[in-house]
N, C-alpha and C positions, 0 to 999 in steps of 0.2 A: 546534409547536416551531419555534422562527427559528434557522437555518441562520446562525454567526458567521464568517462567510466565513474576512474577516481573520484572525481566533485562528487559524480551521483552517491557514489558508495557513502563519502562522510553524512548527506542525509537523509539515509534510504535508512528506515525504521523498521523494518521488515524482520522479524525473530526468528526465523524460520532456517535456520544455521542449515540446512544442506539447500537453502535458493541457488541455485546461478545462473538467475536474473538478479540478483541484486546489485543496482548500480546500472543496469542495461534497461532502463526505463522503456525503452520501447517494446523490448522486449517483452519485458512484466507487463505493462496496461494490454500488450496482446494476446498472453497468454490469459488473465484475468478475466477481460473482454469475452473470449471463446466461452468461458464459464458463468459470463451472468454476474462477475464479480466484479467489484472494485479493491484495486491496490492497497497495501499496507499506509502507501505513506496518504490516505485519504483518511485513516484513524487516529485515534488517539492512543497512544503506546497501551493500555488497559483495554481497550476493545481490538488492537491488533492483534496482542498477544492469544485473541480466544480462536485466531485462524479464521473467525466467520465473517468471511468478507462479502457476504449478499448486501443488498442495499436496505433488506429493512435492520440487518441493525447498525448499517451506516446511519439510516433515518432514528433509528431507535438512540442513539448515539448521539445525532446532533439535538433532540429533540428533550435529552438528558443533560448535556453541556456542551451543545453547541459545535462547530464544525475547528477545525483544528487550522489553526492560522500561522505557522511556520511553516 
């Protein structure tokens, strides 16, 4: 399977201006994975933006407005 960089990049949500993972999805969910963490684009740009990508305040998150459906 080929990795569509570009696609990825226009909806990778990721704010983290020096990633490069962003857009190499595979890349990202295995790096995140290694840490116990889930990806940017599993937030809501407002909970992205705080960097804490553990799961409870993924859970904290959906449990406030729900899980992110784009």
């Amino acid at each position: 399977m080929e990795c569509i960089v570009e696609k990825n990049t226009r909806s990778c949500n990721c704010s983290y201006s020096g990633c490069e993972k962003k857009g190499k999805c595979c890349l990202c969910i295995t790096y995140h994975r290694k840490k116990n963490q889930l990806p940017a684009c599993f937030f809501h740009d407002d909970y992205e933006r705080t960097y804490d990508r553990s799961l409870d305040n993924f859970l904290k998150m959906v449990d406030e407005i729900g899980m992110r459906n784009d």
